[in-house]
Every structure is written in structure tokens, then in C-alpha cells.
C-alpha positions in Angstrom: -31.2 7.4 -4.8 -27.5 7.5 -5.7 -24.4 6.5 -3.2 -20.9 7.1 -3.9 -19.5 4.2 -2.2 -16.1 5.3 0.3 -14.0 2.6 2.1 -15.8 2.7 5.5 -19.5 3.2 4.1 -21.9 4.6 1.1 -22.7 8.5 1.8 -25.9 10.2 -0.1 -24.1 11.6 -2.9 -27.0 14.6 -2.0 -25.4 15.2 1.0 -22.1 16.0 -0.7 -23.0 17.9 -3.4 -21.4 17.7 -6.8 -18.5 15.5 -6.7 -15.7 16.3 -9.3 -12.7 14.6 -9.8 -9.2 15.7 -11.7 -10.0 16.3 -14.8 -13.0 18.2 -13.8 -15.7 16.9 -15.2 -19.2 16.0 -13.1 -19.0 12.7 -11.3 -22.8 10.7 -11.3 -23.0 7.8 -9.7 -25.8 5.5 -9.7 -24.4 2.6 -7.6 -26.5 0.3 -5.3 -25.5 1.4 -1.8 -23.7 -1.9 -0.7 -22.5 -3.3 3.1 -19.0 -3.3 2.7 -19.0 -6.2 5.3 -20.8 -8.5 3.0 -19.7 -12.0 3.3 -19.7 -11.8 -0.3 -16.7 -9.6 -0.8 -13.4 -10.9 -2.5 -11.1 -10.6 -0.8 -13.4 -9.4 2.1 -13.4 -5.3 3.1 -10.1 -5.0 5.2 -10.7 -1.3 6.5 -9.8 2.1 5.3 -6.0 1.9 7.3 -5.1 -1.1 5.5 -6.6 0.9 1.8 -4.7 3.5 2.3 -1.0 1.7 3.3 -1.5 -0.2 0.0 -2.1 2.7 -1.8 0.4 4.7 -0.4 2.7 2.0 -2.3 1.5 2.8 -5.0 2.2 6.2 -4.7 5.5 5.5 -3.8 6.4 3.0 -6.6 5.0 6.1 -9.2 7.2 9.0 -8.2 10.4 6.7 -8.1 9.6 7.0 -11.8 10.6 10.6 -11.5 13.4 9.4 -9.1 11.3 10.9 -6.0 10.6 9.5 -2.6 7.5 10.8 -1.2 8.7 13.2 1.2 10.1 14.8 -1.6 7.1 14.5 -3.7 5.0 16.1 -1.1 7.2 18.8 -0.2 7.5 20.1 -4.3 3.7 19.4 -4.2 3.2 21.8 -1.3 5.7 24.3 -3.0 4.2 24.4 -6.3 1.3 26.6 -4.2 3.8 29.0 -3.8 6.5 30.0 -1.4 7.1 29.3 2.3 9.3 29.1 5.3 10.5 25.5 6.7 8.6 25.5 9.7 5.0 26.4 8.1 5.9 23.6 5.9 7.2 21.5 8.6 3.3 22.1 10.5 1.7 21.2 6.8 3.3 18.5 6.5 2.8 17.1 10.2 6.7 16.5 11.1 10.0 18.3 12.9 11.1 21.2 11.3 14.6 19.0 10.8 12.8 16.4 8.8 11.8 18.9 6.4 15.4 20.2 6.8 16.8 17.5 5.3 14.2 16.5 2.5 14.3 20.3 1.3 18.2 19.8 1.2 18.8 17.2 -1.3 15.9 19.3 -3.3 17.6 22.3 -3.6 20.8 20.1 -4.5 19.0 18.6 -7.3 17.9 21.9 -8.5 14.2 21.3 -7.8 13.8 23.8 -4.7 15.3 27.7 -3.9 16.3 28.9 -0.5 15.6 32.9 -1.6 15.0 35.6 1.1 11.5 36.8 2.0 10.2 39.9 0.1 8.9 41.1 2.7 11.4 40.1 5.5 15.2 40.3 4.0 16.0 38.2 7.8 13.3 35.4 6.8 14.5 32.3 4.3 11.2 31.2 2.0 11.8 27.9 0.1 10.2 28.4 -4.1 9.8 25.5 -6.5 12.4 25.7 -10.0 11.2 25.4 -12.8 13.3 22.1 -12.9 11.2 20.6 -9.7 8.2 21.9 -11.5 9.1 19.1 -14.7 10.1 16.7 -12.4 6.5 16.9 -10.4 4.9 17.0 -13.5 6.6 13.6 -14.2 5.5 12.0 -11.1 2.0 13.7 -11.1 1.7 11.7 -14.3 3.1 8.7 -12.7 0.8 8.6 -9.7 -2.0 9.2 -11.9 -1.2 6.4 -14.7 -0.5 4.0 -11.7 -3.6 4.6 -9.7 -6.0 4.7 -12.9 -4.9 1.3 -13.8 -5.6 0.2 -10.3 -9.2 1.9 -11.0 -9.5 0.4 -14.3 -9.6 -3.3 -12.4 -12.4 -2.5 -11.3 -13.9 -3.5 -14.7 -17.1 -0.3 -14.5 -16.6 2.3 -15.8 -18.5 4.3 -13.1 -17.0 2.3 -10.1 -13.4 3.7 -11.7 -15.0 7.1 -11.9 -15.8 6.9 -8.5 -12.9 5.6 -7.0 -10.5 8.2 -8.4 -13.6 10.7 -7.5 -12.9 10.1 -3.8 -9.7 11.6 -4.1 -10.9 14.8 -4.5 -12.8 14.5 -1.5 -10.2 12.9 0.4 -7.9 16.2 -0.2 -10.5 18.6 0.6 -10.9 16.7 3.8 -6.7 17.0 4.5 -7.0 21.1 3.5 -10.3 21.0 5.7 -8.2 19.6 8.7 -4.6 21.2 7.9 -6.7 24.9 8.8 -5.9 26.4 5.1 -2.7 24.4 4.1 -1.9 25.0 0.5 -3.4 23.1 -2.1 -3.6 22.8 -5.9 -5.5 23.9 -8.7 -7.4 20.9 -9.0 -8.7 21.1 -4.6 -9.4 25.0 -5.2 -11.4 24.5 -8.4 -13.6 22.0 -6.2 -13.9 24.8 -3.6 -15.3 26.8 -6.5 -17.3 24.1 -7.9 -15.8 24.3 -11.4 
């Protein structure tokens, strides 16, 4: 039997299907399922919450690379999907509409967002990634990426660091799941598809 071992608990790797991760080639994984409350863990398991702060560090200390904070990062990653007005991206992104005011203004004073009028509303404002915030989240992408595979690569297995970064595939199609048909990129829809 094969288990894909998540923070809180194996799951049948069965029950989820293929897994894939970014670079979209088939995750197997033959681990031994494993209590993640074992005595024997070092440092002992500490609980998804606490994973996913010190992760979210990480994340944060690889898009300053690209001179980002991740508000920023999220809101050009939401963009690069294509167009939208503040408030949808406001709901996406679970905050006030003014939060998103003021992240989307020091994009499009950097150069990396457009305020253009709606193509099919003259009235409505739709905010579009540049070209130049599509570089710059290419640059941070990479920097997330680099950060988080080294983190992986501690692991010292091979298959362990394919299935930790496998889980963020999952992980995303969990947040579109819940967001009810948020935008997402290339890489969650071609695990939709199963590609």
C-alpha cells in the first residue's frame, strides 16, 4: 500500500488519485505510513498551523528577492489568471476591498499592474498584469521555488522531497476547491485535467 504522508496524517495515495506536482511529472510514493506523533520524531510533529507560519517565511524571505511582499506576490499571482475588478479580488484574496486598494497601488506605481476599463462595461475599472509584473513574478516564482526545494532537499530522500513539494499541488487545489472557482494557474488547472 502506498501513503503520501501530509502534516496532520498519511492518506491512501488511492484515494487521491494521481498526484502531480509542478513540474508535472507523476508523483509515486512508496512510504511507510508513519504516526506523526511518534515519540521518535526530531524535533517532535508540532502541527500543521505552526508548518505552515514557518513556511510562510519562507515564502516571504523568497519574493523579497524580487523586491515583493507577499500581498503583492499574491495579488500579481492572482492577476496573471487574467483580469478583474478590486472587490472580486478583494473576496479571493479573503480581505477589505481597501487592503487590496492599497497593495494594487504601489503595483501599478511600479509598473507591475494596469487600472484599464472593462471591455464590456466602459463604467467598471479591471486591474491586468504588465508585462513588467509578469518578469518580476517570474523572479519570485523562481525564488519561492529554489527556497522551498532546498528546504525539501533536507529531507535527505529523494521521494520524501518529491512528496513534500507534491503536497503543494494539493494544498492549492484544496484553496481553489474552497475559494468557489478563484483563479488559479497553469500548473492547479493542468491537475484538474490530470496532465
Amino acid at each position: 500500500m502506498s501513503w503520501l504522508l501530509l502534516p496532520s496524517a498519511p492518506v491512501e495515495l488511492a484515494h487521491l488519485g494521481n498526484v502531480r506536482y509542478s513540474n508535472y511529472m507523476a508523483l509515486e510514493v512508496a512510504l511507510k505510513p508513519t504516526d506523526p506523533f511518534s515519540e521518535h520524531d526530531d524535533p517532535p510533529y508540532q502541527g500543521v498551523g505552526r508548518t505552515a507560519a514557518w513556511l510562510a517565511k519562507q515564502v516571504e524571505t523568497g519574493v523579497a528577492d524580487a523586491d515583493l511582499t507577499v500581498p503583492q506576490y499574491r495579488v500579481l499571482g492572482l492577476l496573471d489568471t487574467g483580469t478583474t475588478g478590486a472587490s472580486r479580488l478583494a473576496g479571493w484574496l479573503a480581505v477589505r476591498p481597501a487592503s487590496v486598494t492599497a497593495v494594487v497601488d504601489g503595483l501599478v506605481g511600479r509598473g507591475f499592474v494596469d487600472r484599464q476599463p472593462a471591455a464590456d462595461d466602459r463604467r467598471r475599472v479591471v486591474l491586468a498584469i504588465t508585462a513588467q509584473g509578469r518578469q518580476v513574478l517570474t523572479v519570485a516564482d523562481r525564488g519561492v521555488d529554489a527556497r522551498l526545494r532546498r528546504l525539501a532537499s533536507a529531507l535527505g530522500d529523494p521521494d520524501a522531497e518529491a512528496a513534500a513539494m507534491g503536497c503543494f499541488g494539493l494544498w492549492q487545489r484544496a484553496m481553489v476547491a474552497t475559494a468557489g472557482g478563484a483563479p488559479h494557474d497553469a500548473r492547479a488547472r493542468a491537475l484538474e485535467r490530470g496532465a
